[in-house]
PDB file of N, CA, C and O in Angstrom:
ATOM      1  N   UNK A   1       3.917  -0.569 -26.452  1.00  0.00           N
ATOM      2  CA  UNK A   1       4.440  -0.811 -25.123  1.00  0.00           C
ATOM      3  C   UNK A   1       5.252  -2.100 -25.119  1.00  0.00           C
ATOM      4  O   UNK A   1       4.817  -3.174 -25.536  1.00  0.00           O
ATOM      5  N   UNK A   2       6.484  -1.903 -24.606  1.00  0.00           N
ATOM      6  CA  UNK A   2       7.362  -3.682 -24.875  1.00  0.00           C
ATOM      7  C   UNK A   2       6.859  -3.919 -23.792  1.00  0.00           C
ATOM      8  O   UNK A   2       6.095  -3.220 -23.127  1.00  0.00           O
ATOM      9  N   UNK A   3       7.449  -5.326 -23.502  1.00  0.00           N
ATOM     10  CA  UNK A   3       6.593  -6.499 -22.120  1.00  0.00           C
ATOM     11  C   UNK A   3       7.474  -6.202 -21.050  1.00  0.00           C
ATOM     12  O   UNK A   3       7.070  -6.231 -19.887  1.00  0.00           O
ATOM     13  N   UNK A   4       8.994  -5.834 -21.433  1.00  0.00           N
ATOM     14  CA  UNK A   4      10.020  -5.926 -20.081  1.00  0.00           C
ATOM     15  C   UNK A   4      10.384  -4.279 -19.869  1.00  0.00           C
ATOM     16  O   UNK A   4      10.942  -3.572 -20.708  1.00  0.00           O
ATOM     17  N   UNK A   5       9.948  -3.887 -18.608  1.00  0.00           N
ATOM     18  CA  UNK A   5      10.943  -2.315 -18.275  1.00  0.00           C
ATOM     19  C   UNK A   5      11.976  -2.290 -17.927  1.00  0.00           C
ATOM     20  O   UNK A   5      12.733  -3.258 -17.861  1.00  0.00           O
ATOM     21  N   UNK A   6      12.239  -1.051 -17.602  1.00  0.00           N
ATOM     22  CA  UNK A   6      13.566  -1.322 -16.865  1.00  0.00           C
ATOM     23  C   UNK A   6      13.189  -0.431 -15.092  1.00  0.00           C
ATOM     24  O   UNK A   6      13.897  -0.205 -14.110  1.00  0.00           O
ATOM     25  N   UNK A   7      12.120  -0.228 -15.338  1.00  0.00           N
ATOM     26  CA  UNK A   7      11.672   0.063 -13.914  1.00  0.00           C
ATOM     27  C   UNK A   7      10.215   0.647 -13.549  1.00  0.00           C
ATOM     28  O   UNK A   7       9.711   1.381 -14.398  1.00  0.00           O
ATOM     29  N   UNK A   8       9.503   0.397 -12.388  1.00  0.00           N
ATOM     30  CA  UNK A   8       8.087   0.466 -11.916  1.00  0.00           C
ATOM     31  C   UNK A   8       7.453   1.871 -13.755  1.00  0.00           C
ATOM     32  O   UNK A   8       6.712   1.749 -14.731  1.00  0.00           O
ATOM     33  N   UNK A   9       8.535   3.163 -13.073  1.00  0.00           N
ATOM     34  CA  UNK A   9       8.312   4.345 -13.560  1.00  0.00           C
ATOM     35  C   UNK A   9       7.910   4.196 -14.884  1.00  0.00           C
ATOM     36  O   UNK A   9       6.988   4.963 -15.165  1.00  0.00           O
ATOM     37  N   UNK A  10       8.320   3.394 -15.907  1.00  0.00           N
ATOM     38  CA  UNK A  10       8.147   3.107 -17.538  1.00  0.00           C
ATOM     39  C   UNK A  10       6.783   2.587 -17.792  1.00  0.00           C
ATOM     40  O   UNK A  10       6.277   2.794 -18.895  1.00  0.00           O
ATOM     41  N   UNK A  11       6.285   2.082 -17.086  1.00  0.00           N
ATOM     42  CA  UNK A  11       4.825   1.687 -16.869  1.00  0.00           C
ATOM     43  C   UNK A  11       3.692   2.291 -16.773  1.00  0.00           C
ATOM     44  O   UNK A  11       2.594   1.883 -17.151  1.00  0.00           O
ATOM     45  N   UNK A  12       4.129   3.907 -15.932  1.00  0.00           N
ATOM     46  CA  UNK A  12       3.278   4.813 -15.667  1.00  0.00           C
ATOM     47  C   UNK A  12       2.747   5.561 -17.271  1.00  0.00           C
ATOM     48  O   UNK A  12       3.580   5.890 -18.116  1.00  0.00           O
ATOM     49  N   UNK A  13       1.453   5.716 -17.446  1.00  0.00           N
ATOM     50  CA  UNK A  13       1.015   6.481 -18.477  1.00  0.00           C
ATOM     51  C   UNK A  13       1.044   5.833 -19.502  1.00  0.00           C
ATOM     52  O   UNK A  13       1.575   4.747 -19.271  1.00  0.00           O
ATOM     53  N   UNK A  14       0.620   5.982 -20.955  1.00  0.00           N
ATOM     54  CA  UNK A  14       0.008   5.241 -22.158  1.00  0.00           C
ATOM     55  C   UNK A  14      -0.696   4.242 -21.610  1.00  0.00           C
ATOM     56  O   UNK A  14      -0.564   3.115 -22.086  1.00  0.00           O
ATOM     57  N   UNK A  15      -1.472   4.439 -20.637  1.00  0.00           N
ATOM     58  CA  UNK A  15      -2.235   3.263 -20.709  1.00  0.00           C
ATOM     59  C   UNK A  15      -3.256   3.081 -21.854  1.00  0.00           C
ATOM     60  O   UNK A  15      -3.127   3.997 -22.665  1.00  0.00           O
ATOM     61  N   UNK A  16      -4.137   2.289 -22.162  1.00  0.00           N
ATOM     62  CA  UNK A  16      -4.594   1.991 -23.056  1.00  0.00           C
ATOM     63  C   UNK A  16      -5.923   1.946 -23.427  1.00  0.00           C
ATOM     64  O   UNK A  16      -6.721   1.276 -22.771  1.00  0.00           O
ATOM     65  N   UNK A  17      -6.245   2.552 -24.359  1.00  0.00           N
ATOM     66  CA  UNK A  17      -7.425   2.439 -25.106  1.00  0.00           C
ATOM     67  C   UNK A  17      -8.488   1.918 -25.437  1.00  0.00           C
ATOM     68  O   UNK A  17      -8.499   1.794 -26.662  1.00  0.00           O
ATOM     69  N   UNK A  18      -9.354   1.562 -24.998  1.00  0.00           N
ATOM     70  CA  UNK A  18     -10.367   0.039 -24.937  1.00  0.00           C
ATOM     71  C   UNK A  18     -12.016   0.639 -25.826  1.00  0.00           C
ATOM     72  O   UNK A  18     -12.744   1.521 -25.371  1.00  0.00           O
ATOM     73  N   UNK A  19     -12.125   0.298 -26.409  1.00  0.00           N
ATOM     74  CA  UNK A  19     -13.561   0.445 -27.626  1.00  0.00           C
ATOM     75  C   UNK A  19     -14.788  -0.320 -26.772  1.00  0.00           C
ATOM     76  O   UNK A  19     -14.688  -1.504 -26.452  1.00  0.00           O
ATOM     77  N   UNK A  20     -16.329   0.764 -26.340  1.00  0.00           N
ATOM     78  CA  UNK A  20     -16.771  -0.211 -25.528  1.00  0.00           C
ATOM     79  C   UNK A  20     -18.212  -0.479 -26.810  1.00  0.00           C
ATOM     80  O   UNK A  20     -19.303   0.085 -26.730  1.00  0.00           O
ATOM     81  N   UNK A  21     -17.847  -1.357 -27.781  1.00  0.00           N
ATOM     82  CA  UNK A  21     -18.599  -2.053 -28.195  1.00  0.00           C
ATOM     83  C   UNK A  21     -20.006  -2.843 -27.751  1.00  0.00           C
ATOM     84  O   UNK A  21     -21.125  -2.572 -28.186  1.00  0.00           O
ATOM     85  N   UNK A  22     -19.794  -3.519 -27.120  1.00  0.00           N
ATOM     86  CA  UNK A  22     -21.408  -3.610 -26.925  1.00  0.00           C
ATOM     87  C   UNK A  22     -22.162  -2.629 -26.532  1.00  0.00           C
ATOM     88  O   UNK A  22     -23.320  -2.676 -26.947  1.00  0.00           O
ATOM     89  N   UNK A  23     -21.781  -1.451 -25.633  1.00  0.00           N
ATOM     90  CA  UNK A  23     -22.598  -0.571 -24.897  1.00  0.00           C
ATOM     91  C   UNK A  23     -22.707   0.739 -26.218  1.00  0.00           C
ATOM     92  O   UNK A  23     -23.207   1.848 -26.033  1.00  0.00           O
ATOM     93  N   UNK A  24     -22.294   0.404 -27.111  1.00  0.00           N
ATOM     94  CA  UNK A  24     -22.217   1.289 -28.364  1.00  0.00           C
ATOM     95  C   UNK A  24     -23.104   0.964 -29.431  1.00  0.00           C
ATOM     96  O   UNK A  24     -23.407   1.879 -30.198  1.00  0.00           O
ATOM     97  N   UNK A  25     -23.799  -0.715 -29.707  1.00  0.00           N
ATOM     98  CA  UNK A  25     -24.083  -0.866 -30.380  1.00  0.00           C
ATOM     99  C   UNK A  25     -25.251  -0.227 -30.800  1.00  0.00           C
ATOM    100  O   UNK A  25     -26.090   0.442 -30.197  1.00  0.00           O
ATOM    101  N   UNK A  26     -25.090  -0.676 -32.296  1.00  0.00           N
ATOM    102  CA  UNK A  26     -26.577   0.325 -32.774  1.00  0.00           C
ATOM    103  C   UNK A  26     -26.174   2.050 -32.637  1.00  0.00           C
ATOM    104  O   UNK A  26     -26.989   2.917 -32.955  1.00  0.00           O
ATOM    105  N   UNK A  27     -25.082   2.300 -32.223  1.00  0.00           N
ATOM    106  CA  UNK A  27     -25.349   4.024 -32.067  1.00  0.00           C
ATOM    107  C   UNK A  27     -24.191   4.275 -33.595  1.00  0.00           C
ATOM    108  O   UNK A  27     -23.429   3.507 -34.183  1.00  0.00           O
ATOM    109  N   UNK A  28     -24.529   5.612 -33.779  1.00  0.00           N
ATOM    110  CA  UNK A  28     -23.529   5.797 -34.357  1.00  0.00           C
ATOM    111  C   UNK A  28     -22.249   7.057 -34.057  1.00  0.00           C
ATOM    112  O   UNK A  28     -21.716   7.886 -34.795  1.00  0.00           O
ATOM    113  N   UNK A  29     -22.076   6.663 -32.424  1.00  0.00           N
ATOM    114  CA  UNK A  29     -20.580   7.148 -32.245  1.00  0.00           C
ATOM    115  C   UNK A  29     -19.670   5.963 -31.666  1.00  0.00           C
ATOM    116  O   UNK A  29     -19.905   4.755 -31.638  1.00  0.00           O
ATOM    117  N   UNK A  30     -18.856   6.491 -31.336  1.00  0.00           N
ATOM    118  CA  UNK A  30     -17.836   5.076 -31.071  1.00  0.00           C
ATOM    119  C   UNK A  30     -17.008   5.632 -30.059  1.00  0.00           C
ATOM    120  O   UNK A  30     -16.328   6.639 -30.256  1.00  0.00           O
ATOM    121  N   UNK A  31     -17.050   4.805 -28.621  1.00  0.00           N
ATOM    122  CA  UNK A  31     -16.860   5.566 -27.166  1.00  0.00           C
ATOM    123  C   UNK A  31     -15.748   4.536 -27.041  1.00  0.00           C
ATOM    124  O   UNK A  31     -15.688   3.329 -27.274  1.00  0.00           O
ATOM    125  N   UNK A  32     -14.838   5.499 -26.563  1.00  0.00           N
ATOM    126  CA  UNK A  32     -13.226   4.458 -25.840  1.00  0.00           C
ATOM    127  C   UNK A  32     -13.353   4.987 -24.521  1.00  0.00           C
ATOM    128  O   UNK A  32     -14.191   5.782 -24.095  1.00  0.00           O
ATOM    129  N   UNK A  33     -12.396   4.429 -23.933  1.00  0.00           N
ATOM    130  CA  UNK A  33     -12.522   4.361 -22.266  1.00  0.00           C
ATOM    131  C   UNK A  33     -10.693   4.502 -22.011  1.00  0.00           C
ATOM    132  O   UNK A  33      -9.911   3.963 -22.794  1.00  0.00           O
ATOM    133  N   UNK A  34     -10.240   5.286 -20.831  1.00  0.00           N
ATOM    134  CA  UNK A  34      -9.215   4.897 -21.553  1.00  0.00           C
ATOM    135  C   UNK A  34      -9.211   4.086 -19.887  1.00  0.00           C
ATOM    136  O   UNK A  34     -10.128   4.198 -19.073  1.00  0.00           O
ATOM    137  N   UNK A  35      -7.659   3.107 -19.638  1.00  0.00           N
ATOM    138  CA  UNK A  35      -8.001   2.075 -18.665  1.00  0.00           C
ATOM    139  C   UNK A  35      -6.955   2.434 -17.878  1.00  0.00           C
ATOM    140  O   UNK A  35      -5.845   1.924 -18.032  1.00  0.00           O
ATOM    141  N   UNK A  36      -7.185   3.266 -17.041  1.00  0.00           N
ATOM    142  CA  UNK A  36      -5.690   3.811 -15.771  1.00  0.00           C
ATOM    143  C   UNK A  36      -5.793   2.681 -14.875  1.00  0.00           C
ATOM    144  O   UNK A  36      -4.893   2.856 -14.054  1.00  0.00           O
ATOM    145  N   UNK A  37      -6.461   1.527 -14.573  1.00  0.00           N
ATOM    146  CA  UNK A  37      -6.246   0.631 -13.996  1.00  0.00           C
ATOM    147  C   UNK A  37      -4.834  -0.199 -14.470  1.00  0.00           C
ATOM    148  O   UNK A  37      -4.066  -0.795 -13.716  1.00  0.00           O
ATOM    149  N   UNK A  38      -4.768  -0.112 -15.379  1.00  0.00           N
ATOM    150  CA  UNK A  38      -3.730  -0.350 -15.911  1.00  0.00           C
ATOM    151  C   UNK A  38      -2.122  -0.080 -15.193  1.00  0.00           C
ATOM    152  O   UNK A  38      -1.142  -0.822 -15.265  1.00  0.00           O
ATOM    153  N   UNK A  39      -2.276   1.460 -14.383  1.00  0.00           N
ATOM    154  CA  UNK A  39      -1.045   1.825 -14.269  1.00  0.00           C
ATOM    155  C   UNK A  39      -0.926   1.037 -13.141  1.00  0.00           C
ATOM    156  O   UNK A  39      -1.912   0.459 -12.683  1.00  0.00           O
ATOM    157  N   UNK A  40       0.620   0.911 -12.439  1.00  0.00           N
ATOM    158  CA  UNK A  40       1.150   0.217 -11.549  1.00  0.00           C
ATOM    159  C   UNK A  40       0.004   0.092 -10.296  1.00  0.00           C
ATOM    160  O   UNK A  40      -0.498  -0.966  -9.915  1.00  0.00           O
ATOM    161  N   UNK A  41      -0.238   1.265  -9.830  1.00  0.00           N
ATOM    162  CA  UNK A  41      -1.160   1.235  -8.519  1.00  0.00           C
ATOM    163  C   UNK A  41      -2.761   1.187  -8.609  1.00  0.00           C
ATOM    164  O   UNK A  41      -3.574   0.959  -7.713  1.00  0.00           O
ATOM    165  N   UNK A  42      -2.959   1.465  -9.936  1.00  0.00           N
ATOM    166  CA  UNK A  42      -4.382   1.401 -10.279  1.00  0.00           C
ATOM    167  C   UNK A  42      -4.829   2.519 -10.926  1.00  0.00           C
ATOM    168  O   UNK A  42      -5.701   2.417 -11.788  1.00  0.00           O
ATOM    169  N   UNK A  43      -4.304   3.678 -10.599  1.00  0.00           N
ATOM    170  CA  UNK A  43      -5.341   4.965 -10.440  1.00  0.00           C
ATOM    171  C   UNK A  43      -4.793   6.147 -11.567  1.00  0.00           C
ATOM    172  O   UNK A  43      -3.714   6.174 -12.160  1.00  0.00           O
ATOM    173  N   UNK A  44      -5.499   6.738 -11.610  1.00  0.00           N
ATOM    174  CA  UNK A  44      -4.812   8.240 -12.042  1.00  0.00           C
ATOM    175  C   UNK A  44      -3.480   8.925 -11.481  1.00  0.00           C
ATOM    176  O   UNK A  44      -2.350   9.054 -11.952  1.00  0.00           O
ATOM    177  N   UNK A  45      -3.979   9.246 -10.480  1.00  0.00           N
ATOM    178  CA  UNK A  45      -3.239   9.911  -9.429  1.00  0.00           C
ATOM    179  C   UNK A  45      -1.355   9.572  -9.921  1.00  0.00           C
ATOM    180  O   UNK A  45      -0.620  10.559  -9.878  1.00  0.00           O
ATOM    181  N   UNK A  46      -0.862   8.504 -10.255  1.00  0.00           N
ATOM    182  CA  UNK A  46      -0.054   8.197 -10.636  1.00  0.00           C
ATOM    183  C   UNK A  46       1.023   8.821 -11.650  1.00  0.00           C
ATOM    184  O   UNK A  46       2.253   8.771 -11.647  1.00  0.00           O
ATOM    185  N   UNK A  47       0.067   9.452 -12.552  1.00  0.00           N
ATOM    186  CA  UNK A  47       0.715   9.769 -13.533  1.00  0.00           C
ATOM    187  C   UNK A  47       0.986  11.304 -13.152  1.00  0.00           C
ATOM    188  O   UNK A  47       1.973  11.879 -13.610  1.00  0.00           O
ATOM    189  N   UNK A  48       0.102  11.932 -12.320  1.00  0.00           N
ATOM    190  CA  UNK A  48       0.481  13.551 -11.597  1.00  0.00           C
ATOM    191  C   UNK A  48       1.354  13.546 -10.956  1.00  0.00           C
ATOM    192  O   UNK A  48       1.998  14.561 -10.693  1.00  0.00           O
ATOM    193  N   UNK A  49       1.724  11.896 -10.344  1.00  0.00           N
ATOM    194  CA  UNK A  49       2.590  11.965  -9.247  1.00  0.00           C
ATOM    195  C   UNK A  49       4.197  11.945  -9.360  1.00  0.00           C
ATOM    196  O   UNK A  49       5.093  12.497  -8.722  1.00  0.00           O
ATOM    197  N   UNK A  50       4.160  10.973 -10.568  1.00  0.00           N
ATOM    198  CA  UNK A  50       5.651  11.069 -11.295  1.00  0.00           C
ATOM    199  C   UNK A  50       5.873  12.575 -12.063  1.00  0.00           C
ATOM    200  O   UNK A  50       7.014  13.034 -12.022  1.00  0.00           O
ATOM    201  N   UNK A  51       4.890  13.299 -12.711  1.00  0.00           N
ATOM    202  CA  UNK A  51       5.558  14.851 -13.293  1.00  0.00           C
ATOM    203  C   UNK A  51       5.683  15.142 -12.266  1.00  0.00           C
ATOM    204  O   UNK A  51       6.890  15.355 -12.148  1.00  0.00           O
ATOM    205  N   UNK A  52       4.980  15.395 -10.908  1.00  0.00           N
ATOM    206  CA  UNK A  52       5.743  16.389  -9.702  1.00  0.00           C
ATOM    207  C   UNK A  52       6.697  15.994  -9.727  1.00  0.00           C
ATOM    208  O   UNK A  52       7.407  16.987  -9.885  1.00  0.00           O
ATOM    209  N   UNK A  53       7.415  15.017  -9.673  1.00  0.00           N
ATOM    210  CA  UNK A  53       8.292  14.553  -9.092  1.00  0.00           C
ATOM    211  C   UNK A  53       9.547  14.412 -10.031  1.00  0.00           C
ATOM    212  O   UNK A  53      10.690  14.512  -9.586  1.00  0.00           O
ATOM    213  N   UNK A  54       9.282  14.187 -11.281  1.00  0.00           N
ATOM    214  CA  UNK A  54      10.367  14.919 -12.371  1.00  0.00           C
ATOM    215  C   UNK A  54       9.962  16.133 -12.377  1.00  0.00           C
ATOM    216  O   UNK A  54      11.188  16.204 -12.460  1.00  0.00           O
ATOM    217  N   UNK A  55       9.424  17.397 -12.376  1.00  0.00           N
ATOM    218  CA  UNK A  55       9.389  18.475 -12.464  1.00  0.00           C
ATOM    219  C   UNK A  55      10.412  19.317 -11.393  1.00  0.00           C
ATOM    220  O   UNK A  55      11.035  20.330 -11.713  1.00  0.00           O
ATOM    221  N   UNK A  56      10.454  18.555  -9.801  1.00  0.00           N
ATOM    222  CA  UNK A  56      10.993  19.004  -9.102  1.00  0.00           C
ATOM    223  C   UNK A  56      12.331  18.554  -9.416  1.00  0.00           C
ATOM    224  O   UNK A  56      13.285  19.129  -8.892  1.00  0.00           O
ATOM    225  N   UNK A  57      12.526  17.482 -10.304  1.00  0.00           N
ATOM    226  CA  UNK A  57      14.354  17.091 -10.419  1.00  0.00           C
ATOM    227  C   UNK A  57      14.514  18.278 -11.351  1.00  0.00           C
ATOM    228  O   UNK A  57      14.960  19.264 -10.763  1.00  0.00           O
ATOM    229  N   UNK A  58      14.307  18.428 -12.456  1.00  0.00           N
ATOM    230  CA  UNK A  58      14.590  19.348 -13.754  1.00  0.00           C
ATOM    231  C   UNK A  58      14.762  20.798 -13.115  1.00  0.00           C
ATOM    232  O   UNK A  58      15.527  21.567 -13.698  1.00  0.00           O
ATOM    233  N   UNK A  59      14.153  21.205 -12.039  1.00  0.00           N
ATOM    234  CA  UNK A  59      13.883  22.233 -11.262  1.00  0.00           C
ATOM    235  C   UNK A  59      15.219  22.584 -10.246  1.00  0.00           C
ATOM    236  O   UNK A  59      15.605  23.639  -9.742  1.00  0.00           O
ATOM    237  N   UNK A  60      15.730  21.180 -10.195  1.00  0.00           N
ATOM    238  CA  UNK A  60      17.207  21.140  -9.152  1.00  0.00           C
ATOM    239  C   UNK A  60      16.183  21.184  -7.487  1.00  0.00           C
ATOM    240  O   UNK A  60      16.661  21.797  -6.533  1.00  0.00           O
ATOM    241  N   UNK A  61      14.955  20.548  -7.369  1.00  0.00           N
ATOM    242  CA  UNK A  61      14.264  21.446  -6.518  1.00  0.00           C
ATOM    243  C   UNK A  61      14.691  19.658  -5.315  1.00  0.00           C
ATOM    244  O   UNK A  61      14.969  19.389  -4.147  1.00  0.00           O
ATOM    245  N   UNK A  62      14.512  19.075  -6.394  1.00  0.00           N
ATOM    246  CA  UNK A  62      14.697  17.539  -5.439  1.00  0.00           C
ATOM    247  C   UNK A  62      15.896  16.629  -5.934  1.00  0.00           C
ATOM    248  O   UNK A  62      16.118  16.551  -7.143  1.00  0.00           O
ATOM    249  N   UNK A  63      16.865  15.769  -4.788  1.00  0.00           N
ATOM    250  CA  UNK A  63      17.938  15.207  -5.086  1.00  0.00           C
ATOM    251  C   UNK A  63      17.828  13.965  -4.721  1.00  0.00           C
ATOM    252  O   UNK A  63      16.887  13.587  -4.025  1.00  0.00           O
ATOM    253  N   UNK A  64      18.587  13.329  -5.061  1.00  0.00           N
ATOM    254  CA  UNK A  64      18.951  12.033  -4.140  1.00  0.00           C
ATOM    255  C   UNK A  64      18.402  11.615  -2.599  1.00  0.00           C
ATOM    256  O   UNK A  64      17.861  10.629  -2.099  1.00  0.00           O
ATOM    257  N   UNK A  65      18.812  12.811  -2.184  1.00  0.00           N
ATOM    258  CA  UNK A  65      18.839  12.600  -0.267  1.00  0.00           C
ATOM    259  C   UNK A  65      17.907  13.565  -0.085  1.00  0.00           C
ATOM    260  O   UNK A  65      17.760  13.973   1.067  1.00  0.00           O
ATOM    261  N   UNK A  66      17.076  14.141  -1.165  1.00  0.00           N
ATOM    262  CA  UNK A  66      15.949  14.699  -0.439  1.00  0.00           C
ATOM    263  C   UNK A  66      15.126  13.816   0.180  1.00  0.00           C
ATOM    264  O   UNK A  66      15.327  12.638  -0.117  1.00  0.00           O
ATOM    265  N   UNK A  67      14.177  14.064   1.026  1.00  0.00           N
ATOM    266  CA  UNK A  67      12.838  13.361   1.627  1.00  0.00           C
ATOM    267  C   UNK A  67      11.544  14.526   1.068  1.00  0.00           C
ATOM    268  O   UNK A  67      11.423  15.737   1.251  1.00  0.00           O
ATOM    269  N   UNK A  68      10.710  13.538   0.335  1.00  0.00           N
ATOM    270  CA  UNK A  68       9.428  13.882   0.191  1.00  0.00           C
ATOM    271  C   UNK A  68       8.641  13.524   1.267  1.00  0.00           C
ATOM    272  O   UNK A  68       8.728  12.418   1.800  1.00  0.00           O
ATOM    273  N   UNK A  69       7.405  14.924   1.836  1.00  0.00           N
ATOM    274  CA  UNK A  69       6.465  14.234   2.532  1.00  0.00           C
ATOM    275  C   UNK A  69       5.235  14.742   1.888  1.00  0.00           C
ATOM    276  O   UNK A  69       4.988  15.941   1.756  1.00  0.00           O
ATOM    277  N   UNK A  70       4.510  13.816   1.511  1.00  0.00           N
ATOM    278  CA  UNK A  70       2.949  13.808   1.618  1.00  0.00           C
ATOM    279  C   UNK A  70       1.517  13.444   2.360  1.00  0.00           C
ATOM    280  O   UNK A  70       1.074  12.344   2.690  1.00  0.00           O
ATOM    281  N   UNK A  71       0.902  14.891   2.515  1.00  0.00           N
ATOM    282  CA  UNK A  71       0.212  14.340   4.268  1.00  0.00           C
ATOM    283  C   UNK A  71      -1.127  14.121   3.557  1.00  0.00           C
ATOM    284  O   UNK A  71      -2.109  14.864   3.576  1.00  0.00           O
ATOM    285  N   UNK A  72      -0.952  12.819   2.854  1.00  0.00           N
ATOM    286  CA  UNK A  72      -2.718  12.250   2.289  1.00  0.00           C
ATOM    287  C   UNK A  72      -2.087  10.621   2.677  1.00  0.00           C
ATOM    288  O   UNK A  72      -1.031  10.015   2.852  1.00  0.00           O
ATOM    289  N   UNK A  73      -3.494  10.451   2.664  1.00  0.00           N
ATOM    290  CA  UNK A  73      -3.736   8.660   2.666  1.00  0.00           C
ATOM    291  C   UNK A  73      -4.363   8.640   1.453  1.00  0.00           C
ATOM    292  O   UNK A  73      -4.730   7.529   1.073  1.00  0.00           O
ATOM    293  N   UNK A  74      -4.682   9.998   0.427  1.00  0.00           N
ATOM    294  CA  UNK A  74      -5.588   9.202  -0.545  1.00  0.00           C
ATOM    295  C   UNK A  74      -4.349   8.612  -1.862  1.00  0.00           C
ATOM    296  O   UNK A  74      -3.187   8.211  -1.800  1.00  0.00           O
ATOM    297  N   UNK A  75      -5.204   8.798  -2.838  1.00  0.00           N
ATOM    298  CA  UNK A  75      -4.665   8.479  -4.318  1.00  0.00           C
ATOM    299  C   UNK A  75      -3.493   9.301  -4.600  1.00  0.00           C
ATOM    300  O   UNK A  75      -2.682   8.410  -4.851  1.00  0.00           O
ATOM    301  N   UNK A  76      -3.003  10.143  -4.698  1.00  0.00           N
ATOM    302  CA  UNK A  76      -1.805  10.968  -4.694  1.00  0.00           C
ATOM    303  C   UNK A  76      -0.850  10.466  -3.799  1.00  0.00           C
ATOM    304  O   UNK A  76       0.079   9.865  -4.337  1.00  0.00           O
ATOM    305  N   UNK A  77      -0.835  10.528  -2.910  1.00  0.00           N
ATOM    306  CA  UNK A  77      -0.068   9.821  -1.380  1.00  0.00           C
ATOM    307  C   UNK A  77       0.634   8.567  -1.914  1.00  0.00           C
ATOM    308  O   UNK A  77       1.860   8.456  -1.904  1.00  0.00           O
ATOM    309  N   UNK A  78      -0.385   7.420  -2.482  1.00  0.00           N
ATOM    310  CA  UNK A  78       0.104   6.182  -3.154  1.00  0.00           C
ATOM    311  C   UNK A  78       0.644   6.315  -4.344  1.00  0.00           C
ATOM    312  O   UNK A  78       1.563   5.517  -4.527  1.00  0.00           O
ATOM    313  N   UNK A  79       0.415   7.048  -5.257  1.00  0.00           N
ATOM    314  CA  UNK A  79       1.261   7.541  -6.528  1.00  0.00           C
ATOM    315  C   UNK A  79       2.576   8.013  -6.185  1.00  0.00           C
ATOM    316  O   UNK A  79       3.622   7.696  -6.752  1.00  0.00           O
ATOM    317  N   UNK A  80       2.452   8.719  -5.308  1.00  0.00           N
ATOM    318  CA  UNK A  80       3.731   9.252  -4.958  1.00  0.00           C
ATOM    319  C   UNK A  80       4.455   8.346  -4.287  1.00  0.00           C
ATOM    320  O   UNK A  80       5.663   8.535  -4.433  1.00  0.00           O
ATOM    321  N   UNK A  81       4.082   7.127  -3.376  1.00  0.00           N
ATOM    322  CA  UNK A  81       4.643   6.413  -2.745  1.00  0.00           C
ATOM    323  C   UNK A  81       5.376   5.193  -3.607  1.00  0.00           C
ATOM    324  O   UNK A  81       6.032   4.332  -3.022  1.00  0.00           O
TER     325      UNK A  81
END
């Protein structure tokens, strides 16, 4: 991942990998976590929210001067926002 984007969107997804070592010790498997806190808004929801939303460009389905509406206040709503 480089340090500088070129916008919010480049940020979304690969978040990263974290080894939870102490809570592992002594076992013999080895548990990662992965850390969507990471992405811009915090959450999952984020990364569903940008494929809709390239899916509908590739689709010709959304433009420029379209308006998206989404009728949530939850986690999707803010991904998308």
């Amino acid at each position: 991942m480089p340090g500088i984007y070129n916008d919010i969107t480049e940020t979304i997804g690969n978040t990263p990998l974290v080894r939870l070592n102490r809570m592992t010790q002594g076992l013999a498997a080895e548990i990662v976590v992965k850390v969507e806190s990471f992405n811009p808004m915090g959450c999952v929801k984020e990364r569903i929210a940008l494929s809709m939303i390239e899916a509908a460009e590739q689709a010709g389905l959304v433009h420029a001067d379209t308006t998206i509406v989404e009728p949530t206040s939850g986690n999707t709503g803010i991904g998308l926002a």
